[in-house]
C-alpha positions as CSV (number, residue, x, y, z in Angstrom):
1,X,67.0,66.1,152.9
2,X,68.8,66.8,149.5
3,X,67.1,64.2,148.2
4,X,63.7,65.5,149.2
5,X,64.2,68.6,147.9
6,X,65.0,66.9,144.5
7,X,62.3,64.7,144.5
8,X,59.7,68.2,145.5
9,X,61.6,70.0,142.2
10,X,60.4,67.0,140.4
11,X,57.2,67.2,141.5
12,X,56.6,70.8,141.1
13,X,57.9,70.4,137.8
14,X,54.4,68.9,136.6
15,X,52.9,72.4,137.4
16,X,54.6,74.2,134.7
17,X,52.2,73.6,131.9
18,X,49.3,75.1,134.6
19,X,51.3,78.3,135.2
20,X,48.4,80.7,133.8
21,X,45.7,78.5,135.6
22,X,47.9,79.1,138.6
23,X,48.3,82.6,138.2
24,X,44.7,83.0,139.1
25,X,45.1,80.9,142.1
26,X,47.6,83.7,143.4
27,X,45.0,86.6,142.7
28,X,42.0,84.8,143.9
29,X,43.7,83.8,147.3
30,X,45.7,87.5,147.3
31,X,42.0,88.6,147.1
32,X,40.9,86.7,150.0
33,X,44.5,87.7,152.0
34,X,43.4,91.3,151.5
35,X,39.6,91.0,153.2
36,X,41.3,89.3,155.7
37,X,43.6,92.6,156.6
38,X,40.6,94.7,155.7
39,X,38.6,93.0,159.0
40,X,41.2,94.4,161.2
41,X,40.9,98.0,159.7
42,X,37.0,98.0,159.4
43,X,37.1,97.5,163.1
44,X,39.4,100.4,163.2
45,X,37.3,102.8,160.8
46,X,34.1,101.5,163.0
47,X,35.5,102.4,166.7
48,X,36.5,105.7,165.7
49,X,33.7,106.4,163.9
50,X,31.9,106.0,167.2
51,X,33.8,107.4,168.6
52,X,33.9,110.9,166.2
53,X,29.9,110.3,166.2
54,X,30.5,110.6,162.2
55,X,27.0,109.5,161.2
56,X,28.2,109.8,157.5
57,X,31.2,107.2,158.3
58,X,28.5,105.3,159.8
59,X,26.0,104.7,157.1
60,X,28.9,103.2,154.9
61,X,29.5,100.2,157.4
62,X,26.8,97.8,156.1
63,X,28.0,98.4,152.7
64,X,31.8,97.4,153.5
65,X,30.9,94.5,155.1
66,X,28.7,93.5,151.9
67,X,31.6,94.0,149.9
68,X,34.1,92.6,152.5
69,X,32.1,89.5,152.3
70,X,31.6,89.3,148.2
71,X,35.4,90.0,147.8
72,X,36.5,87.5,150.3
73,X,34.1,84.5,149.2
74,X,35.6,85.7,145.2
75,X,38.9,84.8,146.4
76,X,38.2,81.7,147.7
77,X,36.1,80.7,145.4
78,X,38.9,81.5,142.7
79,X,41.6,80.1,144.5
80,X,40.0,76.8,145.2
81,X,38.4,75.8,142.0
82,X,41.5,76.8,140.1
83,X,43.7,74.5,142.5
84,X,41.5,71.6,142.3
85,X,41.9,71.6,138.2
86,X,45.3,72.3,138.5
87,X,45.6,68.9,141.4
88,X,43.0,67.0,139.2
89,X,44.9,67.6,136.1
90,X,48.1,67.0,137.7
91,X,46.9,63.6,138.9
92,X,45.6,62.6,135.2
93,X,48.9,63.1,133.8
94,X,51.0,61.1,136.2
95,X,48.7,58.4,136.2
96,X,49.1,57.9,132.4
97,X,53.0,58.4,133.0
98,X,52.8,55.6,135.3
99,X,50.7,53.5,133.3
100,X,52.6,53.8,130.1
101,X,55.7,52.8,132.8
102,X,53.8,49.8,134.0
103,X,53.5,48.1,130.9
104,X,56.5,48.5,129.1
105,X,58.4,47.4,132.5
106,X,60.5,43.7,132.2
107,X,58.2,40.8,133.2
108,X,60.3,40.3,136.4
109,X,58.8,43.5,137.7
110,X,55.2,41.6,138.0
111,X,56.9,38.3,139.5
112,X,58.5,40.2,142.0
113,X,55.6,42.4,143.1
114,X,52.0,41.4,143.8
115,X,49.4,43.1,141.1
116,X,47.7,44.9,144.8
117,X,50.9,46.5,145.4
118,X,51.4,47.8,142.2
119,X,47.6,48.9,141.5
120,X,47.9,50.7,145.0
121,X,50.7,52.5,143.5
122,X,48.5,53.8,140.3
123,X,45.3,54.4,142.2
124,X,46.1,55.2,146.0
125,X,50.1,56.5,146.0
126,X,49.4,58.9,142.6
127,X,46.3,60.2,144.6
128,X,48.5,61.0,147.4
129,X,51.1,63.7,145.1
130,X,48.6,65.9,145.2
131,X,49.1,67.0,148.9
132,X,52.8,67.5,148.4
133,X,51.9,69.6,145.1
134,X,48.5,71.3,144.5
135,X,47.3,71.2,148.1
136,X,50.1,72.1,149.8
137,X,51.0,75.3,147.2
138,X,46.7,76.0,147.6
139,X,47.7,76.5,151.5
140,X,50.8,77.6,151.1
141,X,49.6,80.9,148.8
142,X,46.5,81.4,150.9
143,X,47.5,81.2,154.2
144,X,51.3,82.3,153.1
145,X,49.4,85.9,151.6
146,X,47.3,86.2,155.2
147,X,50.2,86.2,156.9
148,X,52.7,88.3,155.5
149,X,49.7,90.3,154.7
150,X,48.4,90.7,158.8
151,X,52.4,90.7,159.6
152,X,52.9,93.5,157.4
153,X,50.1,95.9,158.9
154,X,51.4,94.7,162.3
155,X,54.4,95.9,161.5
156,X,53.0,99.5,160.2
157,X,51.1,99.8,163.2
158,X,53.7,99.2,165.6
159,X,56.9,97.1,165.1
160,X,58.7,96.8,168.6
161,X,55.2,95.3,169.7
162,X,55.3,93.0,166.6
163,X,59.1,92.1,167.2
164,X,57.5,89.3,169.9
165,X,56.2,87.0,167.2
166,X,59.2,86.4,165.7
167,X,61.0,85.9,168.9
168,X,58.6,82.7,168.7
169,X,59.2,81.8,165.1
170,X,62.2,79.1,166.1
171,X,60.4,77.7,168.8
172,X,57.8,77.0,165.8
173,X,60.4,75.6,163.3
174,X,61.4,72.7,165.9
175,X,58.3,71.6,166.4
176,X,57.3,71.1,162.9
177,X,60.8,69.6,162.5
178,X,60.1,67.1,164.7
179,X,56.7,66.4,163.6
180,X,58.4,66.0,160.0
181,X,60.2,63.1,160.8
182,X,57.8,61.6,162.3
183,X,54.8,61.6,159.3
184,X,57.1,60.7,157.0
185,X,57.7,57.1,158.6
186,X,54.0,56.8,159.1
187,X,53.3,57.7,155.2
188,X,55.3,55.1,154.3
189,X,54.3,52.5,156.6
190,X,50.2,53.4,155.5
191,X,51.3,53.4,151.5
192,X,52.8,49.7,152.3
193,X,49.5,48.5,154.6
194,X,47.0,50.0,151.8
195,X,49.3,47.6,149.1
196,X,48.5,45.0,150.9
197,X,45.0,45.9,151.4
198,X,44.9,45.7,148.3
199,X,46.6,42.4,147.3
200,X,44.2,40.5,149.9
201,X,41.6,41.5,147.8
202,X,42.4,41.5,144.0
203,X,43.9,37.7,145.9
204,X,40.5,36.9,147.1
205,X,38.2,38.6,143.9
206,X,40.6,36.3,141.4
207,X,40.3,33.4,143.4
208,X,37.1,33.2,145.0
209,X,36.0,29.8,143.3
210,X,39.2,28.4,145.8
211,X,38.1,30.6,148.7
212,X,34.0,29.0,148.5
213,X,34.9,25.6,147.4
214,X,37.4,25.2,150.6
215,X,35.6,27.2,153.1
216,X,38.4,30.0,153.5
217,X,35.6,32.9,154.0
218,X,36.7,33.4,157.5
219,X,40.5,32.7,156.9
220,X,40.5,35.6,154.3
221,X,38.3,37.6,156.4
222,X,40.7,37.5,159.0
223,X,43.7,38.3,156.8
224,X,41.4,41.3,155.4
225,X,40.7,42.3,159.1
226,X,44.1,42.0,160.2
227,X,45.4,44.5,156.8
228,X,43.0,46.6,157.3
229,X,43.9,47.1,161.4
230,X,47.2,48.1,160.3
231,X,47.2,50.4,158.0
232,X,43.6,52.1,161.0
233,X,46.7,51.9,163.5
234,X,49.3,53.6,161.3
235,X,46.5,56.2,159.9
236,X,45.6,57.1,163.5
237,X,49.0,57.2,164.7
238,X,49.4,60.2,162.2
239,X,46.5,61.9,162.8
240,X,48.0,62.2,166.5
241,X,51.3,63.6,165.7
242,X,49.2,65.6,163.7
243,X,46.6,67.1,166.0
244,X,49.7,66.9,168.3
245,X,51.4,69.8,166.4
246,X,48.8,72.2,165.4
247,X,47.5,72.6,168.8
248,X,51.1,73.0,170.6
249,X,52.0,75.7,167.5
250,X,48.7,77.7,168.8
251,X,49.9,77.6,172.8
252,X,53.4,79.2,171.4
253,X,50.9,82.0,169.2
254,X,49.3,82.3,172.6
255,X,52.0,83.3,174.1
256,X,53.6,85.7,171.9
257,X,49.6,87.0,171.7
258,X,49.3,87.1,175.4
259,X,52.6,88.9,176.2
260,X,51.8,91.9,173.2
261,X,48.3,91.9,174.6
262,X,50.2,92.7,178.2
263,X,52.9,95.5,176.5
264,X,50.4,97.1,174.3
265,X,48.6,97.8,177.3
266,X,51.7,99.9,179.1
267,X,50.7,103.2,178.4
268,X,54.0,104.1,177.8
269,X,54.1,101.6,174.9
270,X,51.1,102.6,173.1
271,X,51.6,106.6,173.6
272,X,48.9,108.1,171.7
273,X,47.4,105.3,169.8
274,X,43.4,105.6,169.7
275,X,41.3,102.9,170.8
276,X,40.6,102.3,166.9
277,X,43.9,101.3,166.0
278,X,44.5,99.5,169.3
279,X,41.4,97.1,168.7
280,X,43.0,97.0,165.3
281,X,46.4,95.8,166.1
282,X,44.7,93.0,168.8
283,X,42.6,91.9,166.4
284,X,44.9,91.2,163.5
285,X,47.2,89.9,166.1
286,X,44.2,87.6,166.9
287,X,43.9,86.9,163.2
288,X,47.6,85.5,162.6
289,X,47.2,82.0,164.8
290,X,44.6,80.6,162.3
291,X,46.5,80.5,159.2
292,X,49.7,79.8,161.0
293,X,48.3,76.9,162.6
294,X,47.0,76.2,159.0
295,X,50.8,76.5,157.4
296,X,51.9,74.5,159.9
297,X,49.7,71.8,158.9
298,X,50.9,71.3,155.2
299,X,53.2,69.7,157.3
300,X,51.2,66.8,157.3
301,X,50.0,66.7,153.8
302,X,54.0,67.1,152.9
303,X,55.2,64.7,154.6
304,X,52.3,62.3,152.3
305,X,52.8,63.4,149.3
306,X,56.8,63.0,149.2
307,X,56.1,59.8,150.6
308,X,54.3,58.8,147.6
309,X,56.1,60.8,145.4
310,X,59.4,58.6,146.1
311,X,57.6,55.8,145.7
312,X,56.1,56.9,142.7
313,X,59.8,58.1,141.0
314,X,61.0,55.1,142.0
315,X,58.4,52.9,139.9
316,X,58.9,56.1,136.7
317,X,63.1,55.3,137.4
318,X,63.1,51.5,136.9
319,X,64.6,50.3,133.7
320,X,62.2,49.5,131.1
321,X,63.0,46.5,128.8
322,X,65.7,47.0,126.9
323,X,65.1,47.8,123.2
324,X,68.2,48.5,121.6
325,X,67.4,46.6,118.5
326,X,67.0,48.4,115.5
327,X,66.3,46.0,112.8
328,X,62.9,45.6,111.8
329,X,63.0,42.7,109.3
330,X,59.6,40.6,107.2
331,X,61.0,37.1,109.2
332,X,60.3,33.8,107.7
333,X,60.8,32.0,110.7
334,X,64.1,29.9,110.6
335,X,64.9,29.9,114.4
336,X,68.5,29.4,115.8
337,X,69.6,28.2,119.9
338,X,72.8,28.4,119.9
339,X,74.6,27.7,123.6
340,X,71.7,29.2,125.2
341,X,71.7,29.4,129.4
342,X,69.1,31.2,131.4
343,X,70.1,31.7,134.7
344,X,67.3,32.6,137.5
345,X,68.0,35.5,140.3
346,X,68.4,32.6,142.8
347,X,71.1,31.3,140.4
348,X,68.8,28.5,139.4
349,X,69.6,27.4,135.9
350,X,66.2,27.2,133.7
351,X,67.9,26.2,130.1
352,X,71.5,25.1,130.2
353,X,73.7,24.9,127.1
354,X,70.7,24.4,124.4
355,X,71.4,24.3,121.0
356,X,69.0,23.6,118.3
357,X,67.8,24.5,114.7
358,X,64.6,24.9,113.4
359,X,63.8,25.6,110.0
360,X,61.1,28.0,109.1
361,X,57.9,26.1,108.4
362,X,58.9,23.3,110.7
363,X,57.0,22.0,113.5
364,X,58.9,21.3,116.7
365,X,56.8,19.5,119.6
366,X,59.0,20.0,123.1
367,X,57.9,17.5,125.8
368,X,59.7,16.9,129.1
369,X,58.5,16.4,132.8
370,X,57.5,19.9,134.5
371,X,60.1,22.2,135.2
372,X,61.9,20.8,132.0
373,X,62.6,24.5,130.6
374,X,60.2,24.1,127.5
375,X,57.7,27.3,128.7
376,X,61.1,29.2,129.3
377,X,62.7,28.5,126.4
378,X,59.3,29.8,124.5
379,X,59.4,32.7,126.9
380,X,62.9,33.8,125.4
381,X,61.3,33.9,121.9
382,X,59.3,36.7,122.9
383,X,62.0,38.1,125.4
384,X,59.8,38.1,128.2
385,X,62.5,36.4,129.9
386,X,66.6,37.3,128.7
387,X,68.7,34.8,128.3
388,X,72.4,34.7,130.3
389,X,74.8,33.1,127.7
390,X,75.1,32.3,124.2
391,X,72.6,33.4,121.2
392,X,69.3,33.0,120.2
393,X,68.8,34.1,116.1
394,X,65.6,34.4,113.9
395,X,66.7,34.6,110.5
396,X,70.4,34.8,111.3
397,X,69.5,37.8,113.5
398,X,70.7,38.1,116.6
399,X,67.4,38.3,118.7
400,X,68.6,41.7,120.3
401,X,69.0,43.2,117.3
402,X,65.5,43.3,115.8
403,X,63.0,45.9,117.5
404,X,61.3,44.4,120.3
405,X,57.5,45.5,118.8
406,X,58.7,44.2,115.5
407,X,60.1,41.3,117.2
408,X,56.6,40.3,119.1
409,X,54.3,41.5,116.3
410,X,55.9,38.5,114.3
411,X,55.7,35.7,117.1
412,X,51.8,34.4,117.7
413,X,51.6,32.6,121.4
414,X,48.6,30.6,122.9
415,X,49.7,30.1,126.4
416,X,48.5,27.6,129.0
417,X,46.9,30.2,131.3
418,X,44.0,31.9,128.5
419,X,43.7,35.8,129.4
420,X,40.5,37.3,127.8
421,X,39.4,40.8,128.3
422,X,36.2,42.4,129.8
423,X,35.0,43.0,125.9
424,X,33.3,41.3,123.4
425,X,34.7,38.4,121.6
426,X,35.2,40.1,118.4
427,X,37.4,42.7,120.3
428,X,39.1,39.9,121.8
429,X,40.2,38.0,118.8
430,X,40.8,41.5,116.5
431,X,43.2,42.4,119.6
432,X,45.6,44.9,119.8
433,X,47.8,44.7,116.1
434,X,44.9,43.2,114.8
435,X,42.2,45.8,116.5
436,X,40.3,46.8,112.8
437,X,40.7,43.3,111.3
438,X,37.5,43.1,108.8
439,X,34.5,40.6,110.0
440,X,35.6,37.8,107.1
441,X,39.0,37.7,108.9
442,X,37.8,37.6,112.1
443,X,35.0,35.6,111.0
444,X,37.7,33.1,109.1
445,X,40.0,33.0,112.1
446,X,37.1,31.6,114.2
447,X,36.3,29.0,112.2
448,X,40.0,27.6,111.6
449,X,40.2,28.0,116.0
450,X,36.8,25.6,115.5
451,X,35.2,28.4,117.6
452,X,32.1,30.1,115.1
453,X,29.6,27.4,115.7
454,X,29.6,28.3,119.7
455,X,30.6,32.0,119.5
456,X,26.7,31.9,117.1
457,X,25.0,30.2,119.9
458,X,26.0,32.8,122.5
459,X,23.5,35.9,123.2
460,X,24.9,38.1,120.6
461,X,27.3,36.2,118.7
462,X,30.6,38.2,118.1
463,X,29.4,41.0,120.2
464,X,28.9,39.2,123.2
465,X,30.8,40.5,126.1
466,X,32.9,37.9,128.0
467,X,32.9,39.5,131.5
468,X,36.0,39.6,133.4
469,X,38.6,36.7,132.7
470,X,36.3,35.3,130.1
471,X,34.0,33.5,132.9
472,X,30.8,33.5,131.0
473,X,32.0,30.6,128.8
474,X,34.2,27.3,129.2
475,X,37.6,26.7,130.0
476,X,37.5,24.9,126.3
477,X,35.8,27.9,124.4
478,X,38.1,30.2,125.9
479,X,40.8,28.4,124.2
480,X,39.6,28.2,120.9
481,X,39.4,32.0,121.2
482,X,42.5,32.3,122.2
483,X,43.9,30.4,119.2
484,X,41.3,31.7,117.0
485,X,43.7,35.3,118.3
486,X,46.7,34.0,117.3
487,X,45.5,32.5,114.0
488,X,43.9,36.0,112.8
489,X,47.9,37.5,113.9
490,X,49.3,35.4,111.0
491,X,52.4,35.4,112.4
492,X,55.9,33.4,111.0
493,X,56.2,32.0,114.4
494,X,53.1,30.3,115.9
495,X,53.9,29.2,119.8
496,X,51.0,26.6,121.5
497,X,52.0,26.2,125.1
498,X,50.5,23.3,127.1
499,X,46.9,24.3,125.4
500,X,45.4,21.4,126.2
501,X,46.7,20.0,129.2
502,X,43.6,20.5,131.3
503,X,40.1,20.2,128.9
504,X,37.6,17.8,128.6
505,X,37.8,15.2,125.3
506,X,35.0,17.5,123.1
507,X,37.4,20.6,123.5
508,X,40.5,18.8,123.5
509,X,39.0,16.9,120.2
510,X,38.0,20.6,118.7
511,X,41.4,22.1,119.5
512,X,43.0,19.8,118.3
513,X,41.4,20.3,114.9
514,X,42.0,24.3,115.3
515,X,45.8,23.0,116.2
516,X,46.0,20.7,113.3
517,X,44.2,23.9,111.5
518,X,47.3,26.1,112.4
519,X,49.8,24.0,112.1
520,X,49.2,22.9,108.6
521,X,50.3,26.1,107.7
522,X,53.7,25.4,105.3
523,X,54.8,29.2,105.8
524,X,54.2,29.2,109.2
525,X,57.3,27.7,112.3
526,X,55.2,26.0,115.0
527,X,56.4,25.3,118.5
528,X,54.4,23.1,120.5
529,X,54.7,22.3,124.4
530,X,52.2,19.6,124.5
531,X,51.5,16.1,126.5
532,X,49.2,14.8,124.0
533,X,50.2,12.1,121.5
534,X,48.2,13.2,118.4
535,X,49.9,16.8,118.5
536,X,53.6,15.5,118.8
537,X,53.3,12.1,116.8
538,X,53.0,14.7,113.4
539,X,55.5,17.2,114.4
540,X,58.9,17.6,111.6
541,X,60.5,17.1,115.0
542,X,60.5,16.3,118.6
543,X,63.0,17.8,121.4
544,X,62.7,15.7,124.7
545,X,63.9,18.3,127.3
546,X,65.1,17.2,131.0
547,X,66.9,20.0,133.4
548,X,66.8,22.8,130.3
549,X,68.9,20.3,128.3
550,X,68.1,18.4,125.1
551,X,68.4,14.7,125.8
552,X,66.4,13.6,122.5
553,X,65.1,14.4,119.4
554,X,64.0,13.4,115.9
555,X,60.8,12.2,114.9
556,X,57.9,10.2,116.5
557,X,58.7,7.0,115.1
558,X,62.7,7.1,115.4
559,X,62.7,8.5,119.3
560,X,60.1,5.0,120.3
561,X,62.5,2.9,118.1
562,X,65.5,4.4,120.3
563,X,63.4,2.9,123.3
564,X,65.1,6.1,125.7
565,X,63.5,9.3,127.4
566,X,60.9,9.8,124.9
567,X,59.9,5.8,124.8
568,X,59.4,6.3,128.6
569,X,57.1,8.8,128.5
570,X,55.4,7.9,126.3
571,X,54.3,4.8,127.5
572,X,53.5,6.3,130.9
573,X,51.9,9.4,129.8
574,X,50.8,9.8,126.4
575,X,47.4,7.7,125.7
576,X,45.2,8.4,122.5
């Protein structure tokens, strides 16, 4: 419970900067609490009016309830609008927390959790603090005022009678206890069935080319189906407890109702109360069960939003990557292994005692069966993945010493799997660090990927948008944007990653040229992972990898004169 309470202070503490805006939430609703008392004594002022026969107190009663009404609807209409931009604001500001978390987390974080999961978090989870916050506080001051306001004149009235509604205040607090525990363990359970709701389909949107070509409509249909049934079972299962609660709180304000209803009419008890103030006293009596019954249900809406606000902390606590380097230095591109392991959570060893030198302007082809370690061994270069032993340098310094931004802005990387971006493909070249690049640059870089000629031939040329993933054009053409993106980076350290293991001969032919193109670059370090002959055969040098391990290297012709690893391969893989 400790915890909770922590985690609520937390939460609260994004209402500070609304504190004026919630200010007028407090008089709007104190506004409204006030009409609500002022119903009570109307009736009052009415009944013994009539009973007086004071035509003159009379002819004011229309114009009360005129005012009664304009006041009350004021108060509301205050108190509401201000609480929604308060709750609207609120959620703007954590979702930009979270997404400034999200993408500066390690990479791990997106292997070990599915993209649904954590866009559920963002979209539905954020969505969710709201009740805990905003909502909750909107019911809280509203129905809170009412009460303490309709207690209060209660009390005035008569306070032995009113003494019997808080006889029945603990019998309250139990239930709503118990209810607490309860909607907790189902606000979890929906947050985790909407995650995977969500997975099935960002699985099923991003691979519905699989899904048609083998028939799997029904199979993810079913999966969909089956989600989407859990999370309707764990959703109603709430709303039970829910309308459980409310209605068993109202038999106990019954209760306490019926037995002042049965004391205030003792004579004895009332003395010489006039029917005014007696029909006064019922009816504010009468008046309290609503916005109890209404406090008791933030319950509900608390118990969701702390649900989702751990959840949400939890994502704001994790570790970012580590950027304790401070060095932000021009590189040139010498790169240095030296003793490098990388050990995998599951203890698997990816590189395993690698040591090699590459001198800036070099080009170094890798090559090895799958699972070699040649894409992890990149992937430490740009620190998406951190190494267990030994050192990696780049210009004799150590990797973790140089700013990670600085670090990355110098490192250029075409991987095997081409992301493009819903934009056009001048945006996606002139991306990020290079977003304002001129048109000749741009312009330049897409004719050293080999990419201008078809990039004029689409719609709009460079302002053509790609649609999602880059879909609109070939597997090839997105390649030779991708390179013509990390060609217009100029970077010291240029990284190809299996870039062509999957194209046709006319794309492979054309990115080859843009590779060629790159590579020819004397200022510029390649590294290549490639299976193709005509890429490796003109590298400075070759590194054949087998179990993260160097078990060759030196140049085309000296590794098929040493008839080992690399002769192997070569015969059996690498055709012109």
């Amino acid at each position: 419970m400790n915890q909770d309470f922590k985690v609520y202070l937390r939460l609260l503490s994004y209402l500070k900067p609304y504190w004026g805006i919630a200010l007028l939430v407090v008089i709007g609703f104190g506004i409204n609490a006030v009409t609500e008392m002022s119903v009570a004594k109307l009736l009052q002022f009415i009944i013994d009016a009539i009973q007086k026969g004071s035509r003159a107190d009379l002819d004011w009663f229309p114009v009360l309830i005129v005012l009664l009404i304009f006041f009350r609807g004021l108060g509301l209409f205050m108190g509401g609008y201000y609480t929604a931009v308060i709750s609207r604001n609120l959620i703007f500001s954590i979702r930009q927390e979270v997404f400034a978390k999200l993408i500066r987390l390690p990479s791990q974080y997106y292997l070990d959790n599915s993209s649904g999961h954590i866009t559920a978090k963002i979209m539905y989870n954020v969505e969710q603090l709201t009740a805990a916050s905003s909502e909750s506080l909107k019911t809280l001051i509203r129905d809170g005022a009412i009460t303490i306001g309709l207690l209060g004149f209660l009390l005035y009235t008569n306070w032995r009678l009113t003494l019997c509604i808080f006889i029945f205040l603990p019998i309250i607090g139990l239930l709503v206890r118990k209810a607490s525990k309860r909607m907790r363990k189902l606000s979890i359970q929906v947050q985790n069935t909407m995650g995977d709701v969500n997975h099935i389909v960002q699985e099923t949107v991003n691979g519905q080319a699989v899904v048609k070509s083998f028939a799997g409509e029904e199979s993810e249909q079913k999966r969909f189906y089956d989600s989407s049934q859990e999370n309707l079972k764990r959703g109603l299962k709430m709303v039970v407890v829910q309308n459980l609660n409310s209605p068993l709180v109202q038999l106990v304000m019954a209760v306490a109702l019926s037995i002042i209803i049965w004391l205030a009419l003792r004579p004895q008890i009332l003395g010489n109360t006039t029917a005014g103030e007696f029909v006064a006293y019922i009816t504010a009596a009468g008046l309290l069960a609503k916005p109890i019954k209404n406090l008791t249900d933030i319950n509900e809406k608390l118990q969701r939003g702390m649900a989702a606000a751990h959840s949400v902390f939890e994502l704001l606590d994790l570790p970012q990557e580590s950027n304790t380097g401070t060095l932000t230095p021009k590189l040139k591109g010498d790169i240095k292994f030296d003793h490098v392991d990388l050990i995998y959570k599951n203890q698997v060893k990816a590189i395993d005692d690698f040591t090699l030198n590459i001198q800036a302007g070099q080009t170094i082809a890798l090559v090895g069966r799958s699972g070699a370690g040649k894409s992890s061994l990149v992937n430490m270069l740009v620190r998406f993945q951190e190494f267990s032993a030994g050192q990696i340098y780049l210009d004799d310094h150590p990797i973790h010493d140089i700013e990670l931004s600085c670090l990355r802005k110098q490192v250029a990387m075409v991987n095997q799997q081409v992301v493009l971006f819903d934009r056009t493909v001048r945006e996606n070249i002139a991306y990020g660090q290079s977003e304002g690049a001129s048109d000749e640059a741009i312009i330049a870089a897409a004719k050293a990927a080999y990419a201008h000629d078809f990039i004029m031939a689409l719609p709009q040329g460079y302002d053509t948008p790609l649609g999602a993933q880059g879909q609109s054009i070939s597997g090839g053409q997105r390649q030779r944007i991708a390179i013509a993106r990390a060609i217009l980076k100029n970077a010291p350290i240029l990284i190809l990653d299996e870039a062509t293991s999957a194209l046709d001969n006319e794309s492979e032919h054309f990115i080859q040229k843009a590779f060629d193109e790159a590579m020819r670059d004397q200022n510029r370090t390649t590294i290549v992972i490639a299976h193709r002959l005509s890429t490796i055969e003109n590298a400075d040098k070759i590194v054949v990898m087998d179990k993260g391990r160097i078990i060759e290297q030196g140049t085309h012709a000296e590794l098929l004169a040493q008839h080992g690893a690399y002769y192997q391969l070569h015969e059996r893989n690498f055709e012109e």
